[in-house]
C-alpha positions as CSV (number, residue, x, y, z in Angstrom):
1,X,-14.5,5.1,-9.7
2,X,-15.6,4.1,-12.9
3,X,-17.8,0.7,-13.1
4,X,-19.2,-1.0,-15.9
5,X,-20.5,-4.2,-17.1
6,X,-18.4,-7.1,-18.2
7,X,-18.9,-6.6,-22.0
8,X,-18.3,-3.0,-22.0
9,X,-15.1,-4.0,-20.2
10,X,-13.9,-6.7,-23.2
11,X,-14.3,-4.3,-25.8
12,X,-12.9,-1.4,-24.5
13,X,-9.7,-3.1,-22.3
14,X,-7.2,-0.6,-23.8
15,X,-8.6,2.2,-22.7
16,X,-9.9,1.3,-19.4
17,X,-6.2,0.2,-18.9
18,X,-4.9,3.6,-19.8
19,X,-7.6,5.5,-17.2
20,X,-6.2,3.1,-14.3
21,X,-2.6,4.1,-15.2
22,X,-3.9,7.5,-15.0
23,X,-5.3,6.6,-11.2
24,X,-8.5,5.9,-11.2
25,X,-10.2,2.4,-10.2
26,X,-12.3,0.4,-13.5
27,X,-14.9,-1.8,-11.0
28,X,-16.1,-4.5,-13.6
29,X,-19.4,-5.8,-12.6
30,X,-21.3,-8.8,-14.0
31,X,-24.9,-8.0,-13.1
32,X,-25.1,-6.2,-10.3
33,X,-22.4,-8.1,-8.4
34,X,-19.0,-6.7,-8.7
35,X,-16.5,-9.2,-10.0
36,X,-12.7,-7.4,-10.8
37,X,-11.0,-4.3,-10.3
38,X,-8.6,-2.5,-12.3
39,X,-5.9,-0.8,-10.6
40,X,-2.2,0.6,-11.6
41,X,0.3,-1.7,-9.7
42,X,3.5,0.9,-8.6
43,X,6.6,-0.4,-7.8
44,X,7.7,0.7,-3.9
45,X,11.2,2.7,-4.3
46,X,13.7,0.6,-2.3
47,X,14.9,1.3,0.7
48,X,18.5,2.7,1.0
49,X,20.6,2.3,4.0
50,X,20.9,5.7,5.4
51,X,17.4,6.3,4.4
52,X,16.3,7.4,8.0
53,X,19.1,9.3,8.8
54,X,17.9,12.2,11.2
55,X,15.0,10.9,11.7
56,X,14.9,7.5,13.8
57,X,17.6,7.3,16.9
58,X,19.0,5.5,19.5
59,X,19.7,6.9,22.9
60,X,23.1,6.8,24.4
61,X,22.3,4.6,27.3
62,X,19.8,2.2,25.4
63,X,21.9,-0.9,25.9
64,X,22.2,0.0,30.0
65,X,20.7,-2.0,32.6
66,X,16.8,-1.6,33.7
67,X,16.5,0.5,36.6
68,X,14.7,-1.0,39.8
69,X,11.4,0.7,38.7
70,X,11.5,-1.4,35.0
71,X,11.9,-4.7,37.0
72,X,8.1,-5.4,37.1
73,X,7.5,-4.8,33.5
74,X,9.9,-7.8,32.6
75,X,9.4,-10.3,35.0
């Protein structure tokens, strides 16, 4: 993580936005007090229907009724 002081920061914006692109966090710190943080912002890939194929599933008799021993956990 790099950190550095709020005038460093103005004068070098460019680059510190190219080094968190690259990953890493900028802390800007005013004094000795933290103030901002500098961070690349991803976009999530969308979700696709299909997406979980194979991997989430419902069994065959999930929609049957409770059996006796179930009956206290709903009541």
């Amino acid at each position: 993580m790099l950190q550095l002081d709020m005038a460093e920061a103005k004068t070098q914006l460019q680059e510190l936005l190219e080094v968190a692109l690259k990953g890493e966090e900028v802390v800007i710190v005013k004094g000795d007090r933290p103030i901002a943080k500098l961070v690349s912002v991803t976009e999530k890939p969308r979700r696709q229907f299909g997406s979980m194929k194979d991997i989430i599933w419902v069994a065959d008799d999930f929609d049957e009724p409770l059996t006796e021993e179930f009956k206290e956990y709903i009541e």
